[in-house]
N, C-alpha and C positions, 0 to 999 in steps of 0.2 A: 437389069443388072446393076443400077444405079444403088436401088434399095440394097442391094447385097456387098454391093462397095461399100456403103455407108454403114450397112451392118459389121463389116469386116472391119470395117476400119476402127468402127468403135469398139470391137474385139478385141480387136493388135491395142487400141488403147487402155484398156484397161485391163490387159495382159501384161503391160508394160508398167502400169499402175501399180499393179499387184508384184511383180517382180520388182523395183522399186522400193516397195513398202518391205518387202520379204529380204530386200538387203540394207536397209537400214534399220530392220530389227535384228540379223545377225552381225552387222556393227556393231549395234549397239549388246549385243552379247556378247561379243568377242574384248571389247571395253571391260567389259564386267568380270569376264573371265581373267584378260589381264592383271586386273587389280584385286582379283582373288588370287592369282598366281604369286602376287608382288607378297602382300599380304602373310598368302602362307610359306615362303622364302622366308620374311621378315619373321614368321613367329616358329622357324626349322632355327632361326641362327638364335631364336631367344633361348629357343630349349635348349640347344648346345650348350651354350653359354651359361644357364643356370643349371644344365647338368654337369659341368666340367665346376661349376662353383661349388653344389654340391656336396661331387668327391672331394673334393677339398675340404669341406667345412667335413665331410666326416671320418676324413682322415686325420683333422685335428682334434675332433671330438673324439678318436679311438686314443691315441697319442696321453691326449689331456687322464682318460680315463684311465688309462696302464699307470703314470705317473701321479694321481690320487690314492691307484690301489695301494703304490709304492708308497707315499707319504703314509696310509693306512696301517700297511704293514710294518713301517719303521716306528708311528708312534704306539702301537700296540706292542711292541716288542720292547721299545725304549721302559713305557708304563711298568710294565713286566720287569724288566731288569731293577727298575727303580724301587718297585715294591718288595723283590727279594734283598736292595738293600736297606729299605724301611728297618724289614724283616729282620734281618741279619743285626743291625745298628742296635735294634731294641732287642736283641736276645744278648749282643754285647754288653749294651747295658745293666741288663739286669744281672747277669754275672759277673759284673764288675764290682756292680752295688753288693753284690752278696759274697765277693770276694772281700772288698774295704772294713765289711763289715764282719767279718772271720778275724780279717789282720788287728783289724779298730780290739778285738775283743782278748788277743793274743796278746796287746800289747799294753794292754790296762794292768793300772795294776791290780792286784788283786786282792781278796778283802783285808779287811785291819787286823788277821792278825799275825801278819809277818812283821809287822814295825813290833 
């Protein structure tokens, strides 16, 4: 029975061994796991964070964009009005010019032989 003590015993030993080993490799998992846990905590609050930035940045960028269409439409319109008084300025003129020159011609006098 000795031999079968001696056998058992080195059984129980390196059952003990074995169990042992098997919890300091799930230590050493549950380590790992933590700091993957830590980790992706740490990279939920970055995404928050650059997605709350984000709507922000394209809620500016919609704002900005409405208020270019604006400046758009104002100086296309401005142009526009400007050009009708280009327009208008040089048709004044010209029937000014051709009015001076009616009067200019009304008010000469006329050939030599009224003297």
């Amino acid at each position: 029975m000795t031999q079968q003590g001696a056998a058992l015993q080195t059984y129980n030993n390196e059952l003990v061994k074995c169990i042992e080993e098997l919890s300091s490799k799930r230590d050493e998992l549950q380590r790992q796991i933590t700091q993957e846990e830590e980790e992706k905590a740490r990279l939920q609050h970055d995404v928050r964070v650059l997605t709350e930035k984000l709507s922000r940045v394209n809620e500016s960028l919609a704002r900005r964009l409405a208020a270019r269409a604006d400046f758009d439409r104002t100086i296309a319109e401005t142009e526009a009005a400007y050009m009708k008084i280009l327009e208008s300025s040089q048709t004044l003129l010209s029937v000014l010019k051709k009015e001076t020159g009616n009067l200019t011609k009304a008010t000469e006098p006329r050939g030599g032989k009224d003297h």
